[in-house]
PAMI-997637 format. One record per residue (C-alpha): x negated, y negated, z negated; residue number from 1; residue in three letters. Coordinates in Angstrom, 2 decimals. Layout:
REM PAMI-997637
<lumti X="X" Y="Y" Z="Z" pos="NUM" code="ALA"/>
...
***
This chain:
REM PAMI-997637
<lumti X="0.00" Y="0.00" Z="0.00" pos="1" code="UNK"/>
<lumti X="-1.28" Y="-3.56" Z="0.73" pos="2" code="UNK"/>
<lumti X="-1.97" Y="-5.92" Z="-1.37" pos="3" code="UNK"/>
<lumti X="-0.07" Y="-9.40" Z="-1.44" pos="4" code="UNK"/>
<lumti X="-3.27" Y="-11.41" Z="-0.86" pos="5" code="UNK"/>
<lumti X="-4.02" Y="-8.69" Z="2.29" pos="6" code="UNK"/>
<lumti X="-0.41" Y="-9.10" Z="3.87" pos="7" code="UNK"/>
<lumti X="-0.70" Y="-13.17" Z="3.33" pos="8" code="UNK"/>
<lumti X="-3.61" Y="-13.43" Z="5.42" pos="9" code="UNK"/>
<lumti X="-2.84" Y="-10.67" Z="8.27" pos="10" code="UNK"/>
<lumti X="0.62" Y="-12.43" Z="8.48" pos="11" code="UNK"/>
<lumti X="-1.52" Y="-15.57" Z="9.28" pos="12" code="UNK"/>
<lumti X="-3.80" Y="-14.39" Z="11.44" pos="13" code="UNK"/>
<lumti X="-0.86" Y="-12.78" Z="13.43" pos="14" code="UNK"/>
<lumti X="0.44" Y="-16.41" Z="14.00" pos="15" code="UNK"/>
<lumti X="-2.94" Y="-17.72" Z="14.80" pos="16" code="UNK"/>
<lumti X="-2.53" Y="-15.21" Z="17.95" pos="17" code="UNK"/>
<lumti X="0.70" Y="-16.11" Z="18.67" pos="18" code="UNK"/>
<lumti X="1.88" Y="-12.47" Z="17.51" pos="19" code="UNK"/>
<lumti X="5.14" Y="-13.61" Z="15.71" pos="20" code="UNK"/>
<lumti X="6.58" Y="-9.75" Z="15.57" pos="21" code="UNK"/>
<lumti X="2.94" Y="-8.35" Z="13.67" pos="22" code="UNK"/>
<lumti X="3.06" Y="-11.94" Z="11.37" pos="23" code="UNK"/>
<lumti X="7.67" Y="-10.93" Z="10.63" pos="24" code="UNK"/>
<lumti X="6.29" Y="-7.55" Z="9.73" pos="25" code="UNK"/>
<lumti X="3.42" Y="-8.66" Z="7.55" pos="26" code="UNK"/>
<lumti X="6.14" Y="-11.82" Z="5.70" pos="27" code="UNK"/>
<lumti X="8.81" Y="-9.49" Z="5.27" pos="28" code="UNK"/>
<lumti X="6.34" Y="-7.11" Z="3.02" pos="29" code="UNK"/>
<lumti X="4.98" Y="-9.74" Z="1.40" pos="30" code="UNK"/>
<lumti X="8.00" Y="-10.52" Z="0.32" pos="31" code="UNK"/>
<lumti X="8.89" Y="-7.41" Z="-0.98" pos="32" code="UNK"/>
<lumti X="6.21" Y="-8.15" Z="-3.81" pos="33" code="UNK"/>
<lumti X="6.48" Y="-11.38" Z="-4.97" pos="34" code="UNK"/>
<lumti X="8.80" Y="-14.64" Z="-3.77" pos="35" code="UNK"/>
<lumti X="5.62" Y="-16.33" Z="-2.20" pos="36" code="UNK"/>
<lumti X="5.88" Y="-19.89" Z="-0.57" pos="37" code="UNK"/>
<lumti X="3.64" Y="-18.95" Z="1.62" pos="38" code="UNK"/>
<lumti X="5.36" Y="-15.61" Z="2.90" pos="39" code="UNK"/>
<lumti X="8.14" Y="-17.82" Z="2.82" pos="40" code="UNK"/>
<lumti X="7.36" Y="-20.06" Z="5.25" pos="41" code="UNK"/>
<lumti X="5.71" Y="-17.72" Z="6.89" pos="42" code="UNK"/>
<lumti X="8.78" Y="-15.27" Z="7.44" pos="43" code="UNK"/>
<lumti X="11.01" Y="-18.45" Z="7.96" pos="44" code="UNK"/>
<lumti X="8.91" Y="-19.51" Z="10.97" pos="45" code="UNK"/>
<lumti X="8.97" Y="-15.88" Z="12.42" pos="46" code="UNK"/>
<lumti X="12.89" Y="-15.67" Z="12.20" pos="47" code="UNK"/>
<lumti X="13.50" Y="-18.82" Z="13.82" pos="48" code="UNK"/>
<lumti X="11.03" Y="-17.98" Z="16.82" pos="49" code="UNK"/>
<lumti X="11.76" Y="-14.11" Z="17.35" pos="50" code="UNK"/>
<lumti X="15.10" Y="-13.94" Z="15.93" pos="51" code="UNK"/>
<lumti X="16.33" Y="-17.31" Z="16.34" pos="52" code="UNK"/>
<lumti X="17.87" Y="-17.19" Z="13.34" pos="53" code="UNK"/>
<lumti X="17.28" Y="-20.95" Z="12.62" pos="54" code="UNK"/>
<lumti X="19.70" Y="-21.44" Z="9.33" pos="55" code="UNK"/>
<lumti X="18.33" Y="-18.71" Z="7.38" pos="56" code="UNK"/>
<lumti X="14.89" Y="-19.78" Z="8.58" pos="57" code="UNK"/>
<lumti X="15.66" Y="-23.03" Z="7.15" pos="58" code="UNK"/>
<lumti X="16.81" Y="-21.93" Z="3.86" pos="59" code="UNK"/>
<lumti X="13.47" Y="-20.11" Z="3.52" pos="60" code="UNK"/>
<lumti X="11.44" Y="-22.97" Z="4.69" pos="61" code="UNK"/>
<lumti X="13.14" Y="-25.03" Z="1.97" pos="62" code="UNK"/>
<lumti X="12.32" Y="-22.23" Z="-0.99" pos="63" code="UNK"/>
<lumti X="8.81" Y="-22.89" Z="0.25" pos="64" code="UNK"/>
<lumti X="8.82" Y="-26.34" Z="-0.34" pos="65" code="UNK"/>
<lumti X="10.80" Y="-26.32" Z="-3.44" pos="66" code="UNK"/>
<lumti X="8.04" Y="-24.36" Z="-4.81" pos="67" code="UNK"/>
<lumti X="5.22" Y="-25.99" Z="-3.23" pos="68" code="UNK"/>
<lumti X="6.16" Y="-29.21" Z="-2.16" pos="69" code="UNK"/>
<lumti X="2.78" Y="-30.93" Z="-1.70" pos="70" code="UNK"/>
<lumti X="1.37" Y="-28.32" Z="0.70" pos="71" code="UNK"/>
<lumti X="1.76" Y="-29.67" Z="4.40" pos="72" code="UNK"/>
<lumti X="1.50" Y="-26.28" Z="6.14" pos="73" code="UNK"/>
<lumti X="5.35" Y="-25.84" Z="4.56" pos="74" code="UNK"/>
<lumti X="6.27" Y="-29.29" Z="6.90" pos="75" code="UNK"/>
<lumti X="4.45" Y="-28.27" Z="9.66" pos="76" code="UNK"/>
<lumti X="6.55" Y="-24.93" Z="9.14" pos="77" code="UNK"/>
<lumti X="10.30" Y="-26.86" Z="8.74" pos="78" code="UNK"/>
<lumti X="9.14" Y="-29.30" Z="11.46" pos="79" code="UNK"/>
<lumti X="8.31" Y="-26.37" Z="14.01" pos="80" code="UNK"/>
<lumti X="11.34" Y="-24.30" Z="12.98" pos="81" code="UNK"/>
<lumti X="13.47" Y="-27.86" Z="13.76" pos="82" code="UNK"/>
<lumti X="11.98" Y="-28.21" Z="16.87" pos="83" code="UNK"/>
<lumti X="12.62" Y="-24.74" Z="17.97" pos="84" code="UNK"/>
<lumti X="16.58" Y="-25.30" Z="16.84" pos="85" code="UNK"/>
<lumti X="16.68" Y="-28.18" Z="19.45" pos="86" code="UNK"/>
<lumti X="16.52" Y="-31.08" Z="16.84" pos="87" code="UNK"/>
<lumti X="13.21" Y="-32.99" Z="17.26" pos="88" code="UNK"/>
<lumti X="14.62" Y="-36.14" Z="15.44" pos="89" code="UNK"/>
<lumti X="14.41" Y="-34.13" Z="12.15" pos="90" code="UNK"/>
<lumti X="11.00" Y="-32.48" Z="12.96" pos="91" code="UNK"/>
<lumti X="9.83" Y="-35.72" Z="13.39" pos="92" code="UNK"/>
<lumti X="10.96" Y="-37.01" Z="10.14" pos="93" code="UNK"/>
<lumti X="9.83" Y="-33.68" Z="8.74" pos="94" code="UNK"/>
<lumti X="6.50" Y="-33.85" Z="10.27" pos="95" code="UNK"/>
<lumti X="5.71" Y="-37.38" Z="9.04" pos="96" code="UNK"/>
<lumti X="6.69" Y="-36.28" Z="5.48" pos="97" code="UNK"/>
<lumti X="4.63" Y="-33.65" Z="5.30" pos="98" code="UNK"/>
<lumti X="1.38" Y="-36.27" Z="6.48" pos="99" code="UNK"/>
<lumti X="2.79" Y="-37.98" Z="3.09" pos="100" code="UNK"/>
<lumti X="0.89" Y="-35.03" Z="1.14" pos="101" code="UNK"/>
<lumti X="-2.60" Y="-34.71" Z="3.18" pos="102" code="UNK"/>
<lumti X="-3.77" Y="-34.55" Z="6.80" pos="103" code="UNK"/>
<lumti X="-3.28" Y="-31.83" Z="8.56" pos="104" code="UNK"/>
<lumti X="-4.60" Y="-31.80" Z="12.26" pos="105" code="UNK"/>
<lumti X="-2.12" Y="-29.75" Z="13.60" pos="106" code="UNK"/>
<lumti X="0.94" Y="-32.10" Z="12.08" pos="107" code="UNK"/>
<lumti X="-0.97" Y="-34.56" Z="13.77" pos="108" code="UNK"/>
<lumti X="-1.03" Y="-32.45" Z="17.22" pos="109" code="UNK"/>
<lumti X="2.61" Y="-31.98" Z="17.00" pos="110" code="UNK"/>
<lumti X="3.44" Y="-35.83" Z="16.47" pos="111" code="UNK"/>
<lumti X="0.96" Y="-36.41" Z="19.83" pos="112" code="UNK"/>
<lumti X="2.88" Y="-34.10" Z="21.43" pos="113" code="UNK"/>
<lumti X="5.88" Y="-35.24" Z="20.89" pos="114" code="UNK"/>
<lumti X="5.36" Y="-38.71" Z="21.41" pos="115" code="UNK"/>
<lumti X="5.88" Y="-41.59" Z="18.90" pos="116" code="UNK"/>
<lumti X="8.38" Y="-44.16" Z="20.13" pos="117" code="UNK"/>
<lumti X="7.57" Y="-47.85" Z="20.32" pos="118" code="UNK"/>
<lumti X="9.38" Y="-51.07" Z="17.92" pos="119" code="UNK"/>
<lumti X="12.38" Y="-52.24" Z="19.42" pos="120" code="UNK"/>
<lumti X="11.60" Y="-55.53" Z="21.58" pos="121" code="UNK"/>
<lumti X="13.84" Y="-56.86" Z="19.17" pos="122" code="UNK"/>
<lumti X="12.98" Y="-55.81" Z="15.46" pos="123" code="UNK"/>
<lumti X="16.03" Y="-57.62" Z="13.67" pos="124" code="UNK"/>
<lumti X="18.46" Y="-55.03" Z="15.92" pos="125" code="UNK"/>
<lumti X="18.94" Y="-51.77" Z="16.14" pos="126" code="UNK"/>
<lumti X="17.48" Y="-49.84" Z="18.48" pos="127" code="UNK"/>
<lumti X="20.66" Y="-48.54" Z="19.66" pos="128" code="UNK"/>
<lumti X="21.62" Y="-52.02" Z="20.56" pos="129" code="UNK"/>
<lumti X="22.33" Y="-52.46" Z="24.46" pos="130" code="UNK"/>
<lumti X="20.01" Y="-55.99" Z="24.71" pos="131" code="UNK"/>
<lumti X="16.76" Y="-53.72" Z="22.77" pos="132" code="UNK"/>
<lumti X="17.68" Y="-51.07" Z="25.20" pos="133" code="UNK"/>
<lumti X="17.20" Y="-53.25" Z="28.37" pos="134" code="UNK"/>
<lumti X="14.58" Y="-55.30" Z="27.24" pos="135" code="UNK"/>
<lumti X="12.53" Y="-52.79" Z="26.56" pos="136" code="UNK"/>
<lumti X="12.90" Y="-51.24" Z="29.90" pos="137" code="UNK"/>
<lumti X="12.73" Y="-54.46" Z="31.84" pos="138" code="UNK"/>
<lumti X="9.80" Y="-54.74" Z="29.67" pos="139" code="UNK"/>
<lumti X="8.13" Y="-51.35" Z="30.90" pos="140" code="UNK"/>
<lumti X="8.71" Y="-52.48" Z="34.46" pos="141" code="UNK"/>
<lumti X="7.52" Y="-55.98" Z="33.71" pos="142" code="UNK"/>
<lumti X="3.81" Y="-53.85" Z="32.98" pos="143" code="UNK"/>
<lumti X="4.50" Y="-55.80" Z="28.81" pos="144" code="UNK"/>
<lumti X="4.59" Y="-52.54" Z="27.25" pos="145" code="UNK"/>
***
């Protein structure tokens, strides 16, 4: 039988490689011995991209950072399981909370990626607002911005 510490660090070399089924195998027996954050995350992150099971994922995510909640591997985690559910506003937010608590390079990669949006032309309304909207692109075309 493996140990805890064993399974922990198989299960994340699995997702170094990109091997989400070994790194579900390794989580889910890691669990099985002790209510880790780590194997929580870990699992949660393995549901949402093999199983799409993004709710539960999320649940587990969050048991993972209501136990640990100054480790930014958990918010990369939740941000990457948001992002695979379709919602990138809240892996955004999730990602920038998680720089809150340390740098982490690949939080950092996954803001890049995404792209960080410019200040509305207009900082005293919304960005919603039809005359920021235009602005901004007449702006863009203008070469401004």
């Amino acid at each position: 039988m493996e140990t805890l510490k064993q399974l922990l660090h198989d299960g994340k070399k699995a997702l170094e490689t990109n091997d989400t089924a070994m790194a579900l195998k390794c989580f889910e027996q890691a669990l099985e011995l002790e209510r880790d954050p780590v194997a929580c995350s870990g699992l949660a992150y393995c549901l949402a991209k093999e199983r799409h099971a993004f709710s539960q994922a999320k649940s587990l995510c969050a048991e993972a950072l209501r136990q640990d909640p100054r480790n930014p591997e958990h918010y990369l985690i939740m941000g990457r399981i948001y992002m695979l559910a379709g919602n990138k506003r809240d892996a955004i937010r999730i990602f920038r909370k998680g720089l809150k608590f340390g740098f982490n390079r690949q939080i950092r990669d996954e803001l890049e990626t995404l792209g960080e949006r410019k200040s509305p032309v207009l900082p005293f309304l919304d960005r919603k607002n039809p005359i920021n909207k235009y602005l901004g692109k007449l702006f863009v075309k203008l070469g401004m911005r």
